[in-house]
C-alpha positions as CSV (number, residue, x, y, z in Angstrom):
1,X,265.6,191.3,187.8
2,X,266.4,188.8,184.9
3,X,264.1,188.4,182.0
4,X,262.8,185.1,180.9
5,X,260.1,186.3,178.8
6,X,259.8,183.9,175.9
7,X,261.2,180.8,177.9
8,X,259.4,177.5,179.3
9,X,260.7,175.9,182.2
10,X,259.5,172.6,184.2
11,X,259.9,172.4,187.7
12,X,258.6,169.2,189.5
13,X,256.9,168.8,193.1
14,X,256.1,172.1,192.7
15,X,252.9,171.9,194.8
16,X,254.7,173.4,197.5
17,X,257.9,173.9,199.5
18,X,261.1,174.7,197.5
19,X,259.2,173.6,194.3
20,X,256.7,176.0,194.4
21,X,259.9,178.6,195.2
22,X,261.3,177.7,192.4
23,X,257.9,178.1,190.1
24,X,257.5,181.4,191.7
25,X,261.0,182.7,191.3
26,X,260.8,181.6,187.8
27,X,257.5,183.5,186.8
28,X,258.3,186.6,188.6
29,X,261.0,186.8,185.9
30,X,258.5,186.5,183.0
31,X,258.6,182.5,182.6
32,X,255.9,180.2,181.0
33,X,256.6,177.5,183.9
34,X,254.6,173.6,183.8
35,X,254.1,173.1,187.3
36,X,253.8,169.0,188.0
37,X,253.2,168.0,191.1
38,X,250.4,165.0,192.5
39,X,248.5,167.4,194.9
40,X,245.6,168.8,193.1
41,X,242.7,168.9,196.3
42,X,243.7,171.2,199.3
43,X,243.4,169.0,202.2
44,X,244.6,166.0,201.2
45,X,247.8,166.5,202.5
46,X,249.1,167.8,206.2
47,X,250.7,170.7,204.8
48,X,248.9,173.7,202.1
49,X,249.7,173.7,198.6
50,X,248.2,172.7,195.3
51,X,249.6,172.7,191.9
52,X,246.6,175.0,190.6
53,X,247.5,177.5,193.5
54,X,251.3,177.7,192.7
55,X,250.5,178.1,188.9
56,X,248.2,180.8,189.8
57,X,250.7,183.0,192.3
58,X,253.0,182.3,188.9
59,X,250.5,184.6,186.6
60,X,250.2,186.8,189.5
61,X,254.2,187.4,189.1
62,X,253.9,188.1,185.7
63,X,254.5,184.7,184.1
64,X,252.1,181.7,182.7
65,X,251.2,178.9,184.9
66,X,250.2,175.9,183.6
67,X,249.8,172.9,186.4
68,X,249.9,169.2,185.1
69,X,249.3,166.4,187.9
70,X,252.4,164.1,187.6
71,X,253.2,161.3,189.0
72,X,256.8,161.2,188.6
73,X,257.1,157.5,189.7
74,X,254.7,156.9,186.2
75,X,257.4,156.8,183.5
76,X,254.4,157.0,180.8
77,X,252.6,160.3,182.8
78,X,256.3,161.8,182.8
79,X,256.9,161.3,179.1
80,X,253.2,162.4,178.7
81,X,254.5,166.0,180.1
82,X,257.4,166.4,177.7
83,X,255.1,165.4,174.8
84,X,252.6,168.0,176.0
85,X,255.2,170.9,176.0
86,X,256.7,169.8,172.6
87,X,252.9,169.9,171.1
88,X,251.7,173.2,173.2
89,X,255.3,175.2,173.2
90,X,257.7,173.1,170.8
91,X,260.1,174.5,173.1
92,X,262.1,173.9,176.5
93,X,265.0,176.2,177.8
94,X,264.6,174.9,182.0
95,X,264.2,171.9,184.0
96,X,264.4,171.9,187.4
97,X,264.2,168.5,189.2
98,X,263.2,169.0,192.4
99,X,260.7,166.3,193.5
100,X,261.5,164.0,196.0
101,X,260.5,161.0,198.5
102,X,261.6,159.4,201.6
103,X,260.1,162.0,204.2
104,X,256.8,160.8,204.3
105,X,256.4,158.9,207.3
106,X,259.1,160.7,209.7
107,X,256.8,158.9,212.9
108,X,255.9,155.5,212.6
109,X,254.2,153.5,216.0
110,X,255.4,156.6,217.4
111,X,258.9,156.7,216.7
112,X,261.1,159.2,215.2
113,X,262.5,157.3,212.7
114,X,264.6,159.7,210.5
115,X,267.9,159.8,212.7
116,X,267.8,156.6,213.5
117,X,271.2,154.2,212.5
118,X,270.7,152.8,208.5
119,X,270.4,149.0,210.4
120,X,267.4,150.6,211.9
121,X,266.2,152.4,208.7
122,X,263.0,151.6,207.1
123,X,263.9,149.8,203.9
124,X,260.6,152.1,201.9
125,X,262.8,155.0,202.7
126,X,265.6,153.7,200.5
127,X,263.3,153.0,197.4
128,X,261.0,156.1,197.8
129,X,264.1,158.1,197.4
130,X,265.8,156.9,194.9
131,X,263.0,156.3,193.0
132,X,261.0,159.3,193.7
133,X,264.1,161.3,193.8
134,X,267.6,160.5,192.1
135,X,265.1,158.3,189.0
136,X,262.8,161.2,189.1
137,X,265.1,163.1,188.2
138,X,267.1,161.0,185.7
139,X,263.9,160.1,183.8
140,X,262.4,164.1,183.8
141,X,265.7,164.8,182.0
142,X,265.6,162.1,180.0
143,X,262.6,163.2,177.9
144,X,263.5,166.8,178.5
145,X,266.5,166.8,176.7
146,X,265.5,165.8,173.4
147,X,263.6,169.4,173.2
148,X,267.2,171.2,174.3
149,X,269.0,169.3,171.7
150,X,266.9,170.8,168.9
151,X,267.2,174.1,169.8
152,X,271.2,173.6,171.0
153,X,270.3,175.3,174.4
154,X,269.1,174.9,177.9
155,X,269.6,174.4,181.9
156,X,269.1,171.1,184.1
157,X,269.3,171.8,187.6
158,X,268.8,169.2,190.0
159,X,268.0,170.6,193.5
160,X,270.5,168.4,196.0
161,X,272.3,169.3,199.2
162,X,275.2,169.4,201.1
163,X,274.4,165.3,202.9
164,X,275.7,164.3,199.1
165,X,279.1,165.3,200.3
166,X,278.9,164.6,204.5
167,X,277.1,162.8,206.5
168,X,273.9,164.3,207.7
169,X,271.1,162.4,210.3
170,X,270.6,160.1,207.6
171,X,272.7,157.4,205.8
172,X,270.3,156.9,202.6
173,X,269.7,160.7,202.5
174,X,273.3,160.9,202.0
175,X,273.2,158.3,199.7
176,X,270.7,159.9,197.2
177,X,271.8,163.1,197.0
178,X,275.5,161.9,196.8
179,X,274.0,160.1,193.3
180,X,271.8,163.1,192.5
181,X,275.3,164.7,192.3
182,X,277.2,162.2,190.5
183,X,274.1,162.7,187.7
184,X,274.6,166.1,187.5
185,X,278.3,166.0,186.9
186,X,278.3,162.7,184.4
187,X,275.2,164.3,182.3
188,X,277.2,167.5,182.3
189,X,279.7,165.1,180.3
190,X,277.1,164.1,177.9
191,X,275.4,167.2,177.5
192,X,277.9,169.9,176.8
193,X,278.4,169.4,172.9
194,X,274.6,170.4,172.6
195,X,274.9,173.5,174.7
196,X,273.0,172.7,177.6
197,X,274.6,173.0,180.6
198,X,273.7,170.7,184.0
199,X,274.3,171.4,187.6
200,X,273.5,170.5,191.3
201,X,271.8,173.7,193.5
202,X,272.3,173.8,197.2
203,X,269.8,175.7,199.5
204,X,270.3,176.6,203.2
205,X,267.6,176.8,205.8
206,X,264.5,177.1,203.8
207,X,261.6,179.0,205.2
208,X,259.2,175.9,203.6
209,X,255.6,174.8,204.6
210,X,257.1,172.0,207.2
211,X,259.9,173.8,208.4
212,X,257.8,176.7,209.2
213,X,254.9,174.4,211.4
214,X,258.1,173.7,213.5
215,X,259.4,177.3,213.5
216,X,260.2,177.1,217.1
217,X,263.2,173.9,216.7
218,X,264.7,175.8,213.6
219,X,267.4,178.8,214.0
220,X,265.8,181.1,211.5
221,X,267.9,183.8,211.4
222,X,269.6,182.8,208.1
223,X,267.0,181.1,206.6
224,X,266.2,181.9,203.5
225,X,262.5,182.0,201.3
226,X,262.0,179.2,198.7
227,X,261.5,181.9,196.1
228,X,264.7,182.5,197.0
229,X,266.0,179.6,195.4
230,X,264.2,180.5,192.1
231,X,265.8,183.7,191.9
232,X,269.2,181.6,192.1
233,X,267.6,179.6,189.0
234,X,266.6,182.4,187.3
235,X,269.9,184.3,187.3
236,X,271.4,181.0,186.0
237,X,269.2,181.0,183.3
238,X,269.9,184.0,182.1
239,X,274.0,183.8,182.4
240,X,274.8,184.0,178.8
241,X,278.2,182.1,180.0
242,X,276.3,179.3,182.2
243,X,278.4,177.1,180.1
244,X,281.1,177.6,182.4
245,X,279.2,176.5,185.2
246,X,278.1,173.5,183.7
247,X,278.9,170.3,186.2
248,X,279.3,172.0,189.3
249,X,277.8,172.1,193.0
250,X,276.4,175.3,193.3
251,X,275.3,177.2,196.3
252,X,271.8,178.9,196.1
253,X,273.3,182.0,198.5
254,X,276.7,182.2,196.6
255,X,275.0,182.6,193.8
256,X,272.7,185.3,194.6
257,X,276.1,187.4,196.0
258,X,277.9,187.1,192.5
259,X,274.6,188.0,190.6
260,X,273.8,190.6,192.9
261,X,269.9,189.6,194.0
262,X,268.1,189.4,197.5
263,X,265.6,187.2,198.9
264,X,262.2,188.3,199.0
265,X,262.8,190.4,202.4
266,X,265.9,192.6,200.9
267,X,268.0,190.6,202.9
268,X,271.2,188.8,202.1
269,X,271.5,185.1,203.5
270,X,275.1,184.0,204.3
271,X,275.9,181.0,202.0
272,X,276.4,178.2,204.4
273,X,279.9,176.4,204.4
274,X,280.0,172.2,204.0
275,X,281.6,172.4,207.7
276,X,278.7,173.8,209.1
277,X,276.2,172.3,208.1
């Protein structure tokens, strides 16, 4: 297993799902890992998952947890973040964007409304992921960079999926991650001078809190663990020539066959292909 002792990563909407993966893979490696996230009650959601629990199973794993409720929509309680881990760390080497909006709401008056045609759409969908998602993640990096620039080194990755490059259920889905992607690449541009290197992570099937309370419409067989996906970002992190990578699509289950790691059950997922997805 990688080592990331010595090293402070951010991952946001980390309460739960792939977030709280990420957190997890990241402090099993050693990581001090901020945890942001607005859940901070159990209950107050339909599915489990705090940001004190996920900073917690991160000490368990061996790393330091801190949790900081973020609303990543507030511009001032992001930058408050960044200016917290400059003051408490004076250090960043990870940032994981991985919040996101839009999927609130799948049913309304009793309708599925996430497949339906974009003329059909609900127009909140559009703004909760773009703002909640593709800006979340523009203005997390935003104020996370500065801290890379001064030490010359450091990772973005911004957690997309394969709708940025087909068409998948949903037109505005497409849409964000599509721009989530075109980020990725154009701050690559920006950022490579300083040494920090940017890229877009693909996961399969992931074995989250809402996929799992509908277990039985899901083919599971290739799923694979949201830790899973923080053991992808923890080998990144510790590629001394990530550099290369820097500006590419990556795919959570490729990576884990050219690093050589498992998921959390030994087993191997198959990297899904853009044609089958």
């Amino acid at each position: 297993m990688p080592s990331l002792n010595g090293k402070v990563a951010v991952v946001t909407g980390a309460s739960r799902g792939v977030g709280k993966g990420v957190a997890l893979g990241l402090g099993e490696a050693g990581a001090t890992v901020y945890i942001t996230g607005r859940t901070v009650d159990e209950g107050k959601t339909d599915i489990p998952g705090t940001i004190q629990q996920t900073a917690d199973e991160v000490t368990n794993l061996g790393g330091k947890g801190f949790p900081v409720r973020c609303d990543h929509r507030n511009d001032q309680e992001v930058e408050a973040l960044f200016q917290r881990i400059a003051n408490d760390q004076g250090q960043l080497d990870i940032l994981v964007n991985n919040v996101w909006g839009g999927y609130e709401n799948l049913f309304e008056n009793g309708e599925y409304t996430w497949e339906l045609p974009f003329w059909q759409q609900p127009l909140w969908r559009w703004e909760a992921m773009f703002q909640s998602g593709v800006r979340a993640h523009f203005v997390a990096s935003r104020f996370a960079v500065p801290l890379m620039i001064n030490q010359r080194s450091g990772l973005i990755v911004n957690i997309s999926y394969f709708a940025g490059q087909k068409y998948i259920s949903n037109i505005v889905y497409g849409a964000s991650k599509a721009a989530t992607d075109k980020l990725t690449v154009d701050m690559a541009h920006e950022l490579r001078v300083y040494n920090i290197a940017a890229v877009s992570l693909y996961p399969g099937l992931v074995r989250t809190e809402r996929v799992m309370q509908a277990a039985q419409f899901f083919k599971l067989g290739n799923s694979e663990s949201p830790q899973f996906i923080g053991r992808a970002v923890a080998a990144l992190a510790t590629d001394p020539r990530i550099m290369q990578k820097t500006g590419q699509i990556l795919v959570a289950a490729e990576i884990a066959r050219k690093y050589g790691f498992a998921d959390i059950d030994a087993r191997q997922p198959r990297p899904l292909t853009l044609e089958e997805v």
